[in-house]
C-alpha positions as CSV (number, residue, x, y, z in Angstrom):
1,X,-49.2,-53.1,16.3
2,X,-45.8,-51.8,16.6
3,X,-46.4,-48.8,19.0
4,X,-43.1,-46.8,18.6
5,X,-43.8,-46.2,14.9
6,X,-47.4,-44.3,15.7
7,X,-47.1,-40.6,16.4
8,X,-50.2,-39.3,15.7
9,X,-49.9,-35.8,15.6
10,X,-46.5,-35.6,15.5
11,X,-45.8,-31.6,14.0
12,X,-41.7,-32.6,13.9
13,X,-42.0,-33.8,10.8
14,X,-43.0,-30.3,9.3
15,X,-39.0,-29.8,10.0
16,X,-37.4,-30.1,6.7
17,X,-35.9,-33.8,8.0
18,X,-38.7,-36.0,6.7
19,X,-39.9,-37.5,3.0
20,X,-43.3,-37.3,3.6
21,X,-45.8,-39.8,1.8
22,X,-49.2,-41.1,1.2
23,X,-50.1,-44.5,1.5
24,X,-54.0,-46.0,0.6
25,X,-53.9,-49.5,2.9
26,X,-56.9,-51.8,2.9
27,X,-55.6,-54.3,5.9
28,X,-56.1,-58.0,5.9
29,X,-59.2,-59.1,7.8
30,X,-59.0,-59.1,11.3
31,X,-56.6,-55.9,11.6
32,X,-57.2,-52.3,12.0
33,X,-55.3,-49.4,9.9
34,X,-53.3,-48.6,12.5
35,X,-52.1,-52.3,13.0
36,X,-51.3,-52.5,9.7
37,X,-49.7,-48.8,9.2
38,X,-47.1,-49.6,12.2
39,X,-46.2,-52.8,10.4
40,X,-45.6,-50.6,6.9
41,X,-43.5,-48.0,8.6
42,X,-41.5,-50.7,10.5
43,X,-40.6,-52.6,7.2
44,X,-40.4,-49.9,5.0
45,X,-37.5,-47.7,7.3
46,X,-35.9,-49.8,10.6
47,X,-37.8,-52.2,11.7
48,X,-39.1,-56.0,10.9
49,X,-42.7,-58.0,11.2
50,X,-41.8,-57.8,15.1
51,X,-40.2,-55.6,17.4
52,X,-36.3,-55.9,17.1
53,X,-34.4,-56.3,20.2
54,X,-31.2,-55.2,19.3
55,X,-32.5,-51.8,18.5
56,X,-30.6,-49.1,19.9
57,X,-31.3,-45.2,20.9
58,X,-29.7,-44.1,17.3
59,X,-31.5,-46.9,15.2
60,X,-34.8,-45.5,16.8
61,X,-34.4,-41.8,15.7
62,X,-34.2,-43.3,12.6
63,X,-37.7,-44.9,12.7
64,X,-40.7,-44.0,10.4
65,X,-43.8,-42.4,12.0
66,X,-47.1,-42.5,11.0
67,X,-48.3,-39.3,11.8
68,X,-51.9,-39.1,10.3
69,X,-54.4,-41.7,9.7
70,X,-58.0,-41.3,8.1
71,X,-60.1,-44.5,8.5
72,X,-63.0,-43.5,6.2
73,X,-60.8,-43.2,3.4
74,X,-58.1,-45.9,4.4
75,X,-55.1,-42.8,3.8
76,X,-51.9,-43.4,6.2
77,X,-49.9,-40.7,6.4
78,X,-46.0,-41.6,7.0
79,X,-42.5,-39.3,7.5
80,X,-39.2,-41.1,6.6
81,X,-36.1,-39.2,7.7
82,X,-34.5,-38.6,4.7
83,X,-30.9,-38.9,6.4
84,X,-31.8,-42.8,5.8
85,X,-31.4,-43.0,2.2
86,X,-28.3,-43.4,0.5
87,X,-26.0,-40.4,0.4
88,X,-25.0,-40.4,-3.2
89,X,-28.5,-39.1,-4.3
90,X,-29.7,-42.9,-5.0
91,X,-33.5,-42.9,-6.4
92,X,-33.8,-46.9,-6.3
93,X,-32.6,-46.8,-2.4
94,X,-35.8,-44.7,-1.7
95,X,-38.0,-46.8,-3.8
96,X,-36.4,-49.9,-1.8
97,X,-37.5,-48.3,1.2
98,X,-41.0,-47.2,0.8
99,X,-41.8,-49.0,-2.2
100,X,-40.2,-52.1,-1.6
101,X,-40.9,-54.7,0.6
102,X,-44.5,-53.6,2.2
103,X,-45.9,-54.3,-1.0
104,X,-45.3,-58.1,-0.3
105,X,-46.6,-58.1,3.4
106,X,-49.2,-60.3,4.0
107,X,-51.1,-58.0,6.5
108,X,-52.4,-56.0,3.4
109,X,-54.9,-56.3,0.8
110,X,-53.9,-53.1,-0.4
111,X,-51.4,-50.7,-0.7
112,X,-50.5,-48.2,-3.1
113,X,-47.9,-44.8,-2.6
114,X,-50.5,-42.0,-4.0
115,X,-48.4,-39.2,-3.1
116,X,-45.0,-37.9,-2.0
117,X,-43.1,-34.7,-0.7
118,X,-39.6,-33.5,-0.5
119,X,-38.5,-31.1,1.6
120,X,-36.1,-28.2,0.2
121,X,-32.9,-29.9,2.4
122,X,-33.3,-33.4,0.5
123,X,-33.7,-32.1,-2.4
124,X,-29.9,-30.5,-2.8
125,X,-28.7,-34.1,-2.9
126,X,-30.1,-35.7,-5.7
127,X,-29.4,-34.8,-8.9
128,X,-32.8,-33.1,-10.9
129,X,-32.1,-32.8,-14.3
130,X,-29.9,-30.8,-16.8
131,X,-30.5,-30.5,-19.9
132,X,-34.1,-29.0,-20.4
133,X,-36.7,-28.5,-22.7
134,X,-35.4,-24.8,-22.6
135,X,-32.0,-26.4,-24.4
136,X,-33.9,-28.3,-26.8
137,X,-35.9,-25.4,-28.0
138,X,-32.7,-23.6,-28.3
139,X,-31.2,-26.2,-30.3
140,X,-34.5,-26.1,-32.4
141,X,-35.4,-22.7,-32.4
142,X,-38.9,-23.8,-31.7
143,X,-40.5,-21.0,-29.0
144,X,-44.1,-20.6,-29.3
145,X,-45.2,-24.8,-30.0
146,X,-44.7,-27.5,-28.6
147,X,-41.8,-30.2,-30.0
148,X,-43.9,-32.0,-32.6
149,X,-42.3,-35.5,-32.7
150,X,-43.3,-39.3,-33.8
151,X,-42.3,-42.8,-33.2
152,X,-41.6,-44.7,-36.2
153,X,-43.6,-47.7,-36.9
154,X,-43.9,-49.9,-37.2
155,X,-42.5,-50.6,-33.7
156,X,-40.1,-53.0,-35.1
157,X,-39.2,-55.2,-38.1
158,X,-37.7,-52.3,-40.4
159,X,-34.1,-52.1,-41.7
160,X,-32.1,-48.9,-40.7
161,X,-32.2,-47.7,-44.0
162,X,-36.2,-48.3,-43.9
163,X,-36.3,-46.6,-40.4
164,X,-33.9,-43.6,-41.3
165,X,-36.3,-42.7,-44.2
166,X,-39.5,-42.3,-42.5
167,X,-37.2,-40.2,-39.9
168,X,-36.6,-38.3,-43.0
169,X,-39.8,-37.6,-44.5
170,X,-41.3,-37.1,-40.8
171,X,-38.3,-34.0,-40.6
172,X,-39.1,-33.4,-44.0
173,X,-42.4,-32.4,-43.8
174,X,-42.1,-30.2,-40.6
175,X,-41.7,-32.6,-37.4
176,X,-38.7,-31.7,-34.9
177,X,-38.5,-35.0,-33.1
178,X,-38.4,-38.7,-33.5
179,X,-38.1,-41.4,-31.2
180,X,-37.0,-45.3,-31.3
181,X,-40.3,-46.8,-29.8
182,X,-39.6,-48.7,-26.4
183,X,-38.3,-52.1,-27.5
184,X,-36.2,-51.0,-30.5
185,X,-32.4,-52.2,-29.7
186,X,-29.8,-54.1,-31.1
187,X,-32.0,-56.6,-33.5
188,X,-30.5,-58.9,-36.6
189,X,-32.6,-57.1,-38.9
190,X,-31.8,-53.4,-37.3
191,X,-28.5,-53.1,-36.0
192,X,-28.0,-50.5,-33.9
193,X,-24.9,-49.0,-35.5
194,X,-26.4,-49.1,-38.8
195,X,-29.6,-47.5,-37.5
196,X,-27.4,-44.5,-35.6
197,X,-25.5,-44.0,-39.1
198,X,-28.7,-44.2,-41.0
199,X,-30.5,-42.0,-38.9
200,X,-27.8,-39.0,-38.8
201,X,-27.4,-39.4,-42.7
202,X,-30.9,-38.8,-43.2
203,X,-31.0,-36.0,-40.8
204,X,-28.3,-34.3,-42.5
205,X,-30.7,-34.3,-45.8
206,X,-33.7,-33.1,-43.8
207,X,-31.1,-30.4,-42.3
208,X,-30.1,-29.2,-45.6
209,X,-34.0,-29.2,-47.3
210,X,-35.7,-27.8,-44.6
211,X,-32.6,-25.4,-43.0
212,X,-34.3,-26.3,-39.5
213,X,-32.2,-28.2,-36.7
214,X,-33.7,-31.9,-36.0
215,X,-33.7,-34.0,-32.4
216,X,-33.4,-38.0,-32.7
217,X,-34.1,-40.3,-29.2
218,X,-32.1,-43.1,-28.9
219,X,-32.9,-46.3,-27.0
220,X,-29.5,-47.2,-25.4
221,X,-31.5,-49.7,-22.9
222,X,-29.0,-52.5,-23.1
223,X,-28.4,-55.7,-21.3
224,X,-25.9,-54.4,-19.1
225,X,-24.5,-50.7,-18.0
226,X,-20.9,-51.5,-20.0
227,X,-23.5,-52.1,-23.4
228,X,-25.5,-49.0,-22.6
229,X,-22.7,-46.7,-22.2
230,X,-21.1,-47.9,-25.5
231,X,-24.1,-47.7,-27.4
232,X,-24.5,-44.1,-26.0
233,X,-20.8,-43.3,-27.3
234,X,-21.1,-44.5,-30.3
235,X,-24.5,-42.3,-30.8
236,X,-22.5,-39.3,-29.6
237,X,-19.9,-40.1,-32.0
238,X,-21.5,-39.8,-35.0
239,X,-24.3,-37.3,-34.1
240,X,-24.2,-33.5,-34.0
241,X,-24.4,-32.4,-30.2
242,X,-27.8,-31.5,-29.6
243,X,-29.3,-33.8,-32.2
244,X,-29.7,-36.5,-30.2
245,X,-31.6,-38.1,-27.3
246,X,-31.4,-40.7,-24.7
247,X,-34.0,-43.1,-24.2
248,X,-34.0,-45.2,-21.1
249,X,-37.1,-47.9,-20.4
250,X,-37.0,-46.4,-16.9
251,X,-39.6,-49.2,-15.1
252,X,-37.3,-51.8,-17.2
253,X,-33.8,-51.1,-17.4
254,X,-33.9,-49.6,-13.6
255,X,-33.6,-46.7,-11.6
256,X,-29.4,-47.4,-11.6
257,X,-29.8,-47.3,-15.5
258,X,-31.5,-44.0,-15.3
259,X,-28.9,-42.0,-13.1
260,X,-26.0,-43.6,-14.6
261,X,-27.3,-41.7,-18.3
262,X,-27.5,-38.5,-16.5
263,X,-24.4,-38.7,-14.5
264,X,-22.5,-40.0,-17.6
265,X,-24.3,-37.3,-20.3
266,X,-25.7,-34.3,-17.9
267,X,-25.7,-32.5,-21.3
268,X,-27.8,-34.7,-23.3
269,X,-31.7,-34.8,-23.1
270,X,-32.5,-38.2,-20.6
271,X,-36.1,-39.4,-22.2
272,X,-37.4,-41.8,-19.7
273,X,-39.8,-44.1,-21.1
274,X,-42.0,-45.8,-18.6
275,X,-43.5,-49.0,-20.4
276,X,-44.1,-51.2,-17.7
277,X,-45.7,-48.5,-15.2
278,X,-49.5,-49.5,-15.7
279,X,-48.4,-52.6,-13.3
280,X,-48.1,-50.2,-10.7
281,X,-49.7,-46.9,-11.5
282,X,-53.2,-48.2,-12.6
283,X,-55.9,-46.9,-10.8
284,X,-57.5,-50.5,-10.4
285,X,-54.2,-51.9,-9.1
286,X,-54.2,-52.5,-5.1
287,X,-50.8,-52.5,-5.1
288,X,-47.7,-49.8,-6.3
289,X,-47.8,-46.1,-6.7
290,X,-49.3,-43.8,-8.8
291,X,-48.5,-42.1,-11.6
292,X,-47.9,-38.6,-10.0
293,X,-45.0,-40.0,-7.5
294,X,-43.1,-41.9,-10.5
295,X,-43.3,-38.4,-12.1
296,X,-42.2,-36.4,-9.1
297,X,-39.0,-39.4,-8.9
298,X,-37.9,-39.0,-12.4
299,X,-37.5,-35.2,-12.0
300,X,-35.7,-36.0,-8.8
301,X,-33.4,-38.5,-10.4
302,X,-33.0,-36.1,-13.4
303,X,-35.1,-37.2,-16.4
304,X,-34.9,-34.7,-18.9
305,X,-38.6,-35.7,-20.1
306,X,-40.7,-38.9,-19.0
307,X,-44.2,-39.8,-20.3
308,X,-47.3,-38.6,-19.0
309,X,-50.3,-40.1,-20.9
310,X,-52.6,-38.6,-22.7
311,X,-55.5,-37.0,-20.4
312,X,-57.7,-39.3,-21.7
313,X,-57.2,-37.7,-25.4
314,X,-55.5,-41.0,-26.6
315,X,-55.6,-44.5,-25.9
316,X,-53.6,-45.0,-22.9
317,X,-55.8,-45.6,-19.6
318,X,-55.6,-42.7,-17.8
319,X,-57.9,-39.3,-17.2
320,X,-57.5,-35.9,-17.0
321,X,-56.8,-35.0,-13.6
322,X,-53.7,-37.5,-13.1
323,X,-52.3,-36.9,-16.0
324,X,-52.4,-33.2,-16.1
325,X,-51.1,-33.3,-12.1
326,X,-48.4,-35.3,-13.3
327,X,-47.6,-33.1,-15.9
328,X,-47.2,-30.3,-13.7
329,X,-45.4,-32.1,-11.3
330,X,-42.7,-32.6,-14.1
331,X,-42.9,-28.8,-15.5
332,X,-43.9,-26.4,-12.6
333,X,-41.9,-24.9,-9.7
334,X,-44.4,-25.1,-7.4
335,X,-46.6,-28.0,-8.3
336,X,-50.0,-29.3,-6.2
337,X,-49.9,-32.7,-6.2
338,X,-53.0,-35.3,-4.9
339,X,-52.0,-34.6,-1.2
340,X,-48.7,-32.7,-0.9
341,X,-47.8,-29.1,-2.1
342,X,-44.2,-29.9,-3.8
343,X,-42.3,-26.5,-3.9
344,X,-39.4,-27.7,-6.0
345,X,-36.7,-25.2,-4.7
346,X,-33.4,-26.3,-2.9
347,X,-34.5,-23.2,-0.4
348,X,-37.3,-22.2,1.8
349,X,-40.4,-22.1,-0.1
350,X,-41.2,-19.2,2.2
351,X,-38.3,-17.0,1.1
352,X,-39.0,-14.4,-0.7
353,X,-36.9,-14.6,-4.2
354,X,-39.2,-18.5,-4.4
355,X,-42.1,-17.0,-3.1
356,X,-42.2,-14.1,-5.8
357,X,-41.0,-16.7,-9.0
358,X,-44.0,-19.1,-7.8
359,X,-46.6,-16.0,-7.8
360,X,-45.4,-15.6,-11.3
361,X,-45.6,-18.7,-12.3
362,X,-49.3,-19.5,-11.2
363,X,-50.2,-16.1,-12.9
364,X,-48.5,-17.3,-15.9
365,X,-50.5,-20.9,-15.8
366,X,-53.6,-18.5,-15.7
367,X,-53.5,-16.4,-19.0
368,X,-54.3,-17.6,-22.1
369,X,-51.7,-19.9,-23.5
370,X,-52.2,-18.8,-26.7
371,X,-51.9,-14.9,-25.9
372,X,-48.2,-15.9,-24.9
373,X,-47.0,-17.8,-27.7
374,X,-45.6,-14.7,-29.5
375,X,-43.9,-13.0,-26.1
376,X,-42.4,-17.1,-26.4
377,X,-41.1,-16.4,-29.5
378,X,-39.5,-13.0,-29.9
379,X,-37.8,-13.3,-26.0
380,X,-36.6,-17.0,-26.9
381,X,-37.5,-18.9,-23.7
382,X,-40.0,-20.2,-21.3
383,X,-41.8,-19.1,-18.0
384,X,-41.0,-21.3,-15.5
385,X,-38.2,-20.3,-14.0
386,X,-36.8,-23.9,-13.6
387,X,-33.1,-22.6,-15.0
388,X,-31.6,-21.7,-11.5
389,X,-29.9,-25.1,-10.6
390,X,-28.5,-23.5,-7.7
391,X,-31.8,-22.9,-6.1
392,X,-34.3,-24.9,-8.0
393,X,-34.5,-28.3,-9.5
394,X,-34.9,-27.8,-13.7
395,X,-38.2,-29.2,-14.8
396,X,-38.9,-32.3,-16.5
397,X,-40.7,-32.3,-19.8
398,X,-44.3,-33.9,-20.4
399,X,-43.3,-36.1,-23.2
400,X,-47.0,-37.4,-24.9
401,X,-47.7,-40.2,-26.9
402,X,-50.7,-42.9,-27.0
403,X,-53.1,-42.2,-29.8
404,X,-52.9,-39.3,-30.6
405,X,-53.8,-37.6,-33.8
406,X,-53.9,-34.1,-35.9
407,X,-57.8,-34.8,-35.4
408,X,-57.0,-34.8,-31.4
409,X,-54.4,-32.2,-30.8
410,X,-56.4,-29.1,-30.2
411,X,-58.3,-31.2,-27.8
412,X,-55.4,-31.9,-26.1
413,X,-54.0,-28.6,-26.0
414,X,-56.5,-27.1,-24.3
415,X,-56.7,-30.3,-22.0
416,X,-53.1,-29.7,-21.3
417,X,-53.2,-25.7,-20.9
418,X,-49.3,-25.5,-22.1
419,X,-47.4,-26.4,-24.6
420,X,-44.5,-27.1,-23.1
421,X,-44.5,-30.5,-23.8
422,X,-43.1,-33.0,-26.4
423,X,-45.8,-35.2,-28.5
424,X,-45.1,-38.1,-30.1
425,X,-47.3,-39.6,-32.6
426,X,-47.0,-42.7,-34.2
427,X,-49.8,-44.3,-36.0
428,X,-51.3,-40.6,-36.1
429,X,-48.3,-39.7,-38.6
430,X,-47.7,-43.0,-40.8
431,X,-51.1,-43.7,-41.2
432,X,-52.2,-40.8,-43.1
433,X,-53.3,-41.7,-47.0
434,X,-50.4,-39.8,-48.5
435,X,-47.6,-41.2,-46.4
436,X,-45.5,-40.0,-43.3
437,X,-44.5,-36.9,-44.6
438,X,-48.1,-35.7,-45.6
439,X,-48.7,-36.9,-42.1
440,X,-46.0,-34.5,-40.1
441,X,-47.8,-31.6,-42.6
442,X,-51.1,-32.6,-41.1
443,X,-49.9,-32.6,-37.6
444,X,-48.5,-28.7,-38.3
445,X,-51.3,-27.5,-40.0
446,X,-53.7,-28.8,-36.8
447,X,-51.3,-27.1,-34.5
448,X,-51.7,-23.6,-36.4
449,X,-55.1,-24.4,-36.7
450,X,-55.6,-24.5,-32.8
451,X,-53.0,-21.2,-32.7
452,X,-55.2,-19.4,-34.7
453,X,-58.5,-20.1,-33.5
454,X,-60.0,-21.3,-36.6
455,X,-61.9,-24.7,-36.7
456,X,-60.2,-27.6,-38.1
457,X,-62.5,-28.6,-40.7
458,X,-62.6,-25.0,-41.9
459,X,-59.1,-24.6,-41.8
460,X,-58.7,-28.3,-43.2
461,X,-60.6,-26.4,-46.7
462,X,-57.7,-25.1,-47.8
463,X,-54.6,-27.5,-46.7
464,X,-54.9,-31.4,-48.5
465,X,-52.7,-32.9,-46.1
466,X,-55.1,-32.1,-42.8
467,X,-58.5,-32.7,-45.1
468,X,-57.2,-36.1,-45.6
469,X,-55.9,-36.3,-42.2
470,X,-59.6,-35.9,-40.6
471,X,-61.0,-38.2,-43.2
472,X,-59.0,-40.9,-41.9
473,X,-59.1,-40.9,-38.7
474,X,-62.8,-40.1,-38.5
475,X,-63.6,-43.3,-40.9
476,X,-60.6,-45.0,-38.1
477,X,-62.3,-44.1,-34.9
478,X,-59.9,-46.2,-31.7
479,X,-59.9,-43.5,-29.3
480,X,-63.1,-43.8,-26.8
481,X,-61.9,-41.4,-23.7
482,X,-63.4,-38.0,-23.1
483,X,-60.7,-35.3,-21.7
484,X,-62.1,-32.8,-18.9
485,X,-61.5,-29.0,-19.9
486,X,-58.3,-28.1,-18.0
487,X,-60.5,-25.7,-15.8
488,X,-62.5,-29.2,-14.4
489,X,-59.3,-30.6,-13.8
C-alpha cells in the first residue's frame, strides 16, 4: 500500500480543484482494496508501483487521493487535481491519466471508470462543443421531431453514383440526414471525391423536389491529420455550409483526431462515432470505462453528437438505464449520472441564474414531450438552455442507430422521453419492399403516428408505405431486447 495516496475522508476535494471519478477494482488475490486503490492513484497521477524517492513537496500536492472506498461493492472513489492535465484543454492527456496505465497493472483483476465529475473551474478549459443540434434544426427547420436520418447500405461496396442515389431517394421521400457508415473512406470502388460530388449533386435534386434543406455526415477519418483536414476541405468546398457533417471514428482515429475537427471547423456539426467502444464500455468487460464517462468526454472535448445505443430498442447490447443516462449526460445541463451529479455550467451550480435554468430544465424533462412539440415549433428552438457558451458547455446530441425500425420508433420515443436526438436507420430504411424512398415515407408516417397518438397498425390502414413497413419487419424479427418505460429508468 502506498499510504500518502489514501485520504479517507478527505472533504478538500469538494473544492472545485479535483476530477472526481469512480473506479469498480476487484484486486488480485492476496490484496485488499485499499492496497490496490493506492497503487491506482499512484500510477494513474504521480506516482509509480513503489514509492518514488525523488518526490518533492510540489510533486506531492499533485498526488491523487482516494477519498472513499466501499468494500461490499468494490467502488474506489478517487480526486485528481485537475491542474495536472495538460493546459491546452487535451481530452487524450486525461484519458492517459486515469484511463491509461492502471488498466495494465497486474495487482487487478478488475477495473473499470463507471463514473466521472468536473467541477465548474475545469470545465472553462476545454473546449465543449459549438455547433449544436439547435443549429442543425435551424438549418433544417425541423422543431417539433427529431432529425430523421439513415446510413446507406450497404456499408460498403457501392459506387458514389450508387451511394448518392439512395442519399437521394432517402431525402426524397422525407429524411433530413444521412450518414457514411463508420468504415466508408477513400476505397477504389468509392472514391472519396467522387462520393462528396455525388452526394451534393443529388442533394441539390432532393433540395429542389422537396424545397426542404438536407444534412450529409462525412467520414473524414483518414490515415493521418494532414489526410483528414484535406478531405474535410475538400467537403467544405463543394458543399453548401450547413449541409454537411463531420464524422470522426472517435475510439479509432483518437482523441487528437477529435479536437483537431472541432478546433479546425467549430462551425461544422463534429459526429463522433464510437465503433470500437464495446471493448471498453461493455458491461461484462472487467476492464475500461463505461459508456456514460465516454459520453460525458465527448461533450467535454466538443462532439457535436456521439452515439448512444439504442435502450435496448435495437440490436446493440446495451439497456435502458445506460443508455438513457448517457443520453442525458450528452443533452441536459444538469445531468445525474451513475455516481456524480454533473452540473455542466462554467459557474457555481449554486448560483442563482444556473440554479433557476436547471429548475426549468428538470420541469421541462417532466411534461409530456408530446404536449411541447408545437410550443417547439412556432418559438423555433429547444429547452435546454445549453446556448450560453460563456457560462455553460452546449449539449451534445444523442445520435441513434442499431436496429432500429418504423415498427420500433414509438417504442423508443417514449424510452427516450425527447426527441432531441438524431436517428439513423439503415437496414430499417433500405429494406423496406418498395425501396429506400418508401422506406424514409415509412419512418415519417411512424413518427406522426407516435405524435398523434394513434396506433400504428391503425394508422398504418391508410398509408402503403408504413403497412408494408410493419409487414416486413414483423415477418424479419432480429431485435430480442425489451426497453424499460423511461419512468423505470
Amino acid at each position: 500500500m502506498q499510504i500518502e495516496y489514501l485520504l479517507l475522508g478527505d472533504k478538500s476535494v469538494e473544492n472545485g480543484r479535483y476530477l472526481l471519478a469512480v473506479f469498480k477494482i476487484i484486486p488480485a488475490d492476496g490484496l485488499t482494496l485499499e492496497d490496490v486503490a493506492t497503487e491506482i492513484a499512484a500510477e494513474s497521477s504521480t506516482g509509480t508501483s513503489i514509492k518514488v524517492g525523488s518526490s518533492t513537496p510540489f510533486s506531492v500536492s499533485n498526488n491523487a487521493k482516494v477519498y472513499e472506498i466501499d468494500e461490499q461493492n468494490n467502488l474506489v472513489w478517487i480526486a485528481y487535481p485537475w491542474e495536472i492535465f495538460d493546459s491546452g484543454g487535451n481530452i487524450q492527456n486525461i484519458l492517459t491519466y486515469i484511463a491509461g496505465n492502471i488498466f495494465g497493472v497486474s495487482e487487478v483483476k478488475a477495473c473499470k471508470l463507471l463514473d466521472v465529475y468536473f467541477p465548474p473551474e475545469m470545465l472553462c478549459r476545454y473546449d465543449g462543443p459549438n455547433y449544436t443540434l439547435d443549429d442543425m434544426r435551424g438549418y433544417l427547420n425541423v422543431w417539433d421531431k427529431p432529425i430523421l436520418g439513415s446510413i446507406i447500405k450497404p456499408k460498403i461496396g457501392l459506387t458514389p453514383t450508387q451511394y448518392a442515389e439512395l442519399a437521394y431517394d432517402f431525402w426524397v421521400g422525407g429524411g433530413h440526414f444521412v450518414k457514411n457508415d463508420e468504415p466508408q473512406a477513400d476505397q477504389s470502388f468509392c472514391p472519396f471525391k467522387s462520393m462528396v460530388d455525388s452526394v451534393r449533386i443529388a442533394m441539390d435534386r432532393a433540395e429542389q423536389i422537396t424545397g426542404e434543406g438536407k444534412v450529409h455526415s462525412f467520414n473524414v477519418s483518414a490515415p493521418d491529420y494532414d489526410t483528414m483536414i484535406q478531405r474535410a476541405d475538400y467537403v467544405a468546398s463543394v458543399m453548401k455550409p450547413g449541409s454537411y457533417a463531420y464524422l470522426i471514428d472517435g475510439i479509432t482515429a483518437g482523441w487528437m483526431a477529435v479536437q483537431t475537427l472541432r478546433r479546425h471547423y467549430p462551425d461544422t456539426f463534429l459526429h463522433f462515432h464510437r465503433a470500437g467502444h464495446g471493448a471498453f464500455t461493455r458491461e461484462e468487460n472487467p476492464i475500461g470505462f463505461s459508456v456514460e464517462v465516454l459520453t460525458k468526454f465527448a461533450r467535454l472535448a466538443g462532439a457535436s453528437g456521439i452515439h448512444t445505443g439504442t435502450a435496448g430498442v435495437g440490436k446493440m447490447s446495451g439497456d435502458s438505464r445506460t443508455d438513457i443516462t448517457a443520453a442525458h449526460q450528452a443533452l441536459r445541463l444538469q445531468s445525474q449520472g451513475l455516481y456524480f451529479n454533473q452540473v455542466w455550467s462554467k459557474i457555481s451550480e449554486k448560483d442563482t441564474d444556473i440554479s433557476q435554468l436547471v429548475e426549468k430544465e428538470e420541469n421541462r424533462w417532466k411534461e409530456n414531450i408530446k404536449d411541447t412539440l408545437k410550443e417547439r415549433k412556432e418559438l423555433k428552438r429547444d429547452f435546454y438552455f445549453t446556448s450560453d457558451t460563456a457560462r455553460i458547455v452546449p449539449k451534445t446530441t444523442p445520435i441513434i442507430s442499431g436496429g432500429l425500425n418504423p415498427t420500433l420508433l414509438a417504442k423508443f420515443l417514449d424510452t427516450m422521453g425527447t426527441i432531441d436526438f438524431i436517428t439513423t436507420m439503415g437496414a430499417g430504411v433500405h429494406s423496406h419492399p418498395k425501396g429506400t424512398q418508401a422506406g424514409a415515407k415509412a419512418v415519417l408516417q411512424a413518427y406522426d403516428a407516435w405524435k398523434e397518438g394513434i396506433d400504428i397498425q391503425e394508422y398504418a390502414k391508410d398509408h402503403e408505405e408504413l403497412a408494408l413497413a410493419i409487414d416486413f419487419f414483423e415477418k424479419n424479427k432480429t431485435n430480442t431486447h425489451k426497453a424499460k418505460p423511461l419512468e423505470d429508468v
